[in-house]
PAZAPA-4460 file (N, C-alpha, C; in steps of 0.05 Angstrom, whole numbers, plus 32768, in hexadecimal, padded with zeros to 4 digits):
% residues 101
    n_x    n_y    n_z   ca_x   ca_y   ca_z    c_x    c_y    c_z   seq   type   mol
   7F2A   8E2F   843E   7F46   8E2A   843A   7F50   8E3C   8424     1      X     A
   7F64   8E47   8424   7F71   8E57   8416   7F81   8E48   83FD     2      X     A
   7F77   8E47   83DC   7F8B   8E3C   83D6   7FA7   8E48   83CF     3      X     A
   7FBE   8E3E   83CF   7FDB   8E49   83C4   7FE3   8E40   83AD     4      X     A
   7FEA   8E56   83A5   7FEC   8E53   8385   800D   8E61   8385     5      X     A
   8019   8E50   8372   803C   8E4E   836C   803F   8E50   8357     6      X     A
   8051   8E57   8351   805D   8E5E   8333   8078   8E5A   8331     7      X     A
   8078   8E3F   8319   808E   8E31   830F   809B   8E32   82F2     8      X     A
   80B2   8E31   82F3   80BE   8E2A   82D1   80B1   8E11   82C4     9      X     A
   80A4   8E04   82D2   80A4   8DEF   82BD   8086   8DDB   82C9    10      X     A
   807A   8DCA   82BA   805F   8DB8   82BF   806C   8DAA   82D8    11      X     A
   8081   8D9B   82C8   8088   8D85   82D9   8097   8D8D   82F3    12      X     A
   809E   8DA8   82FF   80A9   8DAE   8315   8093   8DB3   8329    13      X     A
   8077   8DBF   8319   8067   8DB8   8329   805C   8D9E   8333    14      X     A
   805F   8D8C   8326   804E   8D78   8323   805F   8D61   833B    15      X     A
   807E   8D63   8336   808F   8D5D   8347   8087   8D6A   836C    16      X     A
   8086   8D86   8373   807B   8D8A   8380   8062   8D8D   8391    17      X     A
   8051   8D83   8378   8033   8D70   8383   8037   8D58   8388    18      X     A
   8044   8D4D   837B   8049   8D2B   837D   805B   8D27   83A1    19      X     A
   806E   8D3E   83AB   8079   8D3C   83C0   8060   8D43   83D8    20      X     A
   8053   8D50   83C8   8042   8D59   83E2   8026   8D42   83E4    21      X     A
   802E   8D2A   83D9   8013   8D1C   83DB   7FFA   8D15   83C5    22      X     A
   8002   8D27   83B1   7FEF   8D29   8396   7FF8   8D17   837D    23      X     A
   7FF1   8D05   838A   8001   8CE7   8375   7FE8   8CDD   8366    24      X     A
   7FD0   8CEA   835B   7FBA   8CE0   834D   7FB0   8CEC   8334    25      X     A
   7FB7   8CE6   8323   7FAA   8CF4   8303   7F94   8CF7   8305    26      X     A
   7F85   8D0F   8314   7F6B   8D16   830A   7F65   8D16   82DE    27      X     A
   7F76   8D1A   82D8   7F73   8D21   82BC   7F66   8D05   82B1    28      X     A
   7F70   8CF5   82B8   7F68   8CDF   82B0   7F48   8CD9   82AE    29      X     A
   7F3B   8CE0   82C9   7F1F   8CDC   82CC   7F18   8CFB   82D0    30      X     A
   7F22   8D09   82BE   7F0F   8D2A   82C3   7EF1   8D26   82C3    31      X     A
   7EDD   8D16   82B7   7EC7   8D0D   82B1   7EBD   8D14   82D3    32      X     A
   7ECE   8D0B   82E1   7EC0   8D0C   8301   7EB8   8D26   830A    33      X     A
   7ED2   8D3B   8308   7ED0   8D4F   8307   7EBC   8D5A   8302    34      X     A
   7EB9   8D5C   82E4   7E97   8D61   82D8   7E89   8D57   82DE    35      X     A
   7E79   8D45   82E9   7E69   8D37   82F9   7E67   8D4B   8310    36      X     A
   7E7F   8D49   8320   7E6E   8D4F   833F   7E8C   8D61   8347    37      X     A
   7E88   8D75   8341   7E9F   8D88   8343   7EA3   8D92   8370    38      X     A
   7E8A   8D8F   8373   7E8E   8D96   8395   7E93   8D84   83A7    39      X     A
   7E9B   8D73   8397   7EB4   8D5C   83A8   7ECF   8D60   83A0    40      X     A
   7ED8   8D71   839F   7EED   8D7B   8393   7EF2   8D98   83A1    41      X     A
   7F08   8D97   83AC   7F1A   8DB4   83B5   7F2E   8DB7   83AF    42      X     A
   7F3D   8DD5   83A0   7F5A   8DC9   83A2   7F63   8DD9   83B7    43      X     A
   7F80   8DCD   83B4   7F8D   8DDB   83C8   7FAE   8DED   83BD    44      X     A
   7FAF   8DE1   83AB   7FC6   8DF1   8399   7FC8   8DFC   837F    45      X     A
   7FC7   8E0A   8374   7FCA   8E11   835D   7FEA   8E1D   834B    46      X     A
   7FF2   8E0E   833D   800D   8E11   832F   8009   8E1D   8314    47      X     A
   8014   8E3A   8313   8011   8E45   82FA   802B   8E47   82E9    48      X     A
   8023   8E3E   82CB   803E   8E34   82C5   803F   8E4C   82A0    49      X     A
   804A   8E5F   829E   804A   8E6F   828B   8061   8E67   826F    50      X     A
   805F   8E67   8262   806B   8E60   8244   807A   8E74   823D    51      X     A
   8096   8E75   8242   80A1   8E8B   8236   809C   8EAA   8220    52      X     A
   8093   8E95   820A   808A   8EA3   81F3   8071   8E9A   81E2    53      X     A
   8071   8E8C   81EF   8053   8E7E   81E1   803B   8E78   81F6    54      X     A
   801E   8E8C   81F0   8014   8E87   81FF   8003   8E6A   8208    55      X     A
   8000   8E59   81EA   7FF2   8E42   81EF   800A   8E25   8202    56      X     A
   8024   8E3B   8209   8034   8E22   821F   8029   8E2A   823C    57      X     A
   801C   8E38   8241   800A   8E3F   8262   8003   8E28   8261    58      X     A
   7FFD   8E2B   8279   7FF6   8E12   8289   7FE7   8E15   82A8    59      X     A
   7FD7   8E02   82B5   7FD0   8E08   82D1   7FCF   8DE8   82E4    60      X     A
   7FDD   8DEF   82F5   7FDC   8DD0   82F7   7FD1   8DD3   8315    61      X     A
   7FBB   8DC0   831D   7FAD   8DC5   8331   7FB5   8DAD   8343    62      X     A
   7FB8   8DB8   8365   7FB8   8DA1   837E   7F9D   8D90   837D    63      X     A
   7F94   8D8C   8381   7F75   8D7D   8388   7F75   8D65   839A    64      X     A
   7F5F   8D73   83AC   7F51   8D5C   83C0   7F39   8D56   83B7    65      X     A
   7F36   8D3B   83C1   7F13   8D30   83B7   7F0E   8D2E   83D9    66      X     A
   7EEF   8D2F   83DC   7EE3   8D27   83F1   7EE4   8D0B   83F7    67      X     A
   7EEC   8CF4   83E2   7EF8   8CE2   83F3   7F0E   8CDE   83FD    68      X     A
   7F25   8CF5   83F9   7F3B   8CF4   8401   7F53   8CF2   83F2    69      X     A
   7F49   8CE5   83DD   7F62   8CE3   83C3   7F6F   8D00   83C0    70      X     A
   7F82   8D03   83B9   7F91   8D21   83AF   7FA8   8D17   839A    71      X     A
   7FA4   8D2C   8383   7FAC   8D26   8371   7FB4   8D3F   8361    72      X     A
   7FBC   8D4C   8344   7FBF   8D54   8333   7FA6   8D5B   8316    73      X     A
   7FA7   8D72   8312   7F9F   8D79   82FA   7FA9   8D8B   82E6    74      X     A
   7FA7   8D83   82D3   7FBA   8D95   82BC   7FAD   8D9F   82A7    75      X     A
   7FA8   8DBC   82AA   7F9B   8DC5   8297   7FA8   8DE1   8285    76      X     A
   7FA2   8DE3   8270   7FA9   8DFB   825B   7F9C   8E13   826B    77      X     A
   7FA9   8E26   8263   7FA2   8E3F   826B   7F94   8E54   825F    78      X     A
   7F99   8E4B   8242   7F8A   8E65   8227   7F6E   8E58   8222    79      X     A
   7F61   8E68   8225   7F43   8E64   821F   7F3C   8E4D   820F    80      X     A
   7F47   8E4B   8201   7F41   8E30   81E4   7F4F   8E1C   81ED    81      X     A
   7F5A   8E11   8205   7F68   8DFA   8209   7F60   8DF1   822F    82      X     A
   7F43   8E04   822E   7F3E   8DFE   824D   7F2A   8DE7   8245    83      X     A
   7F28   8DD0   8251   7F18   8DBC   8251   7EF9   8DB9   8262    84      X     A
   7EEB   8DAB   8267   7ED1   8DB8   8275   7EDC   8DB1   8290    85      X     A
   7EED   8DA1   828F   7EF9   8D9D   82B2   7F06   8DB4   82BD    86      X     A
   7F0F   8DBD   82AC   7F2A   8DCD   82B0   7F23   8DEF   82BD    87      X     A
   7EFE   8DE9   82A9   7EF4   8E07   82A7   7EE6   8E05   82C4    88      X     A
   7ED7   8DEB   82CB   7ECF   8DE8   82EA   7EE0   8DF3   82FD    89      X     A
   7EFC   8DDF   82FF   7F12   8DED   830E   7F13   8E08   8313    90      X     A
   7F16   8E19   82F9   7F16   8E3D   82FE   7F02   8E39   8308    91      X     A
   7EE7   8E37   8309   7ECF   8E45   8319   7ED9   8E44   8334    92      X     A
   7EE4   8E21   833D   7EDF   8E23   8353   7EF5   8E2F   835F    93      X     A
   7F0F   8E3E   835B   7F20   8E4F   835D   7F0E   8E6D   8365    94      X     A
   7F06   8E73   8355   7EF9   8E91   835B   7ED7   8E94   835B    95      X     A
   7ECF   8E75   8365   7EBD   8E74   8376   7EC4   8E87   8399    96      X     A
   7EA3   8E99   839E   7EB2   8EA2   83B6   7EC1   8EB1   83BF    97      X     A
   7ECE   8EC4   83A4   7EF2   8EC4   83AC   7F06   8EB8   83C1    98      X     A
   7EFB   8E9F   83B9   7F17   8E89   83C9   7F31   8E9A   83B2    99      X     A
   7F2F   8EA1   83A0   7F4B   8EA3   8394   7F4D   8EB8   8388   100      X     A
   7F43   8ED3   8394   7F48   8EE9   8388   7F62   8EF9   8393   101      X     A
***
């Protein structure tokens, strides 16, 4: 599967447009899973969200499916020092493959 990746003014316009498309679940909440067992996990969208003037306002906000079917949301920093170990899984599995080159 090909993922699509969009680019918005703002977190919440993405997050609005995940939430329309079915992605009504805070992965953030239990990222712990993530790290655990990251190949139950695919995404399918990726929302890149850039900070005018400041680079630590980047942002990436990810579609996600689980292999049980849940789909949901993840929200992660973009600058090196604000990627989380969930967040840093996610990139792999982005340019795992080049699914996302």
């Amino acid at each position: 599967m090909k993922i699509k990746m969009y680019h918005y003014a703002t977190v919440s316009k993405a997050l609005d447009d995940l939430h329309e498309k079915g992605f009504t679940y805070d992965f953030n909440l239990n990222e712990q899973d993530i790290v655990k067992c990251p190949e139950k996990y695919e995404i399918e969208h990726i929302y890149r969200y850039e900070g005018n003037s400041d680079p630590g306002d980047e942002a990436i906000v990810y579609g996600i499916k689980c292999s049980t079917g849940r789909r949901g949301v993840f929200v992660t920093g973009f600058a090196a020092n604000s990627v989380s170990e969930a967040g840093q899984i996610l990139i792999n599995i982005t340019t795992k493959d080049g699914r996302n080159r």
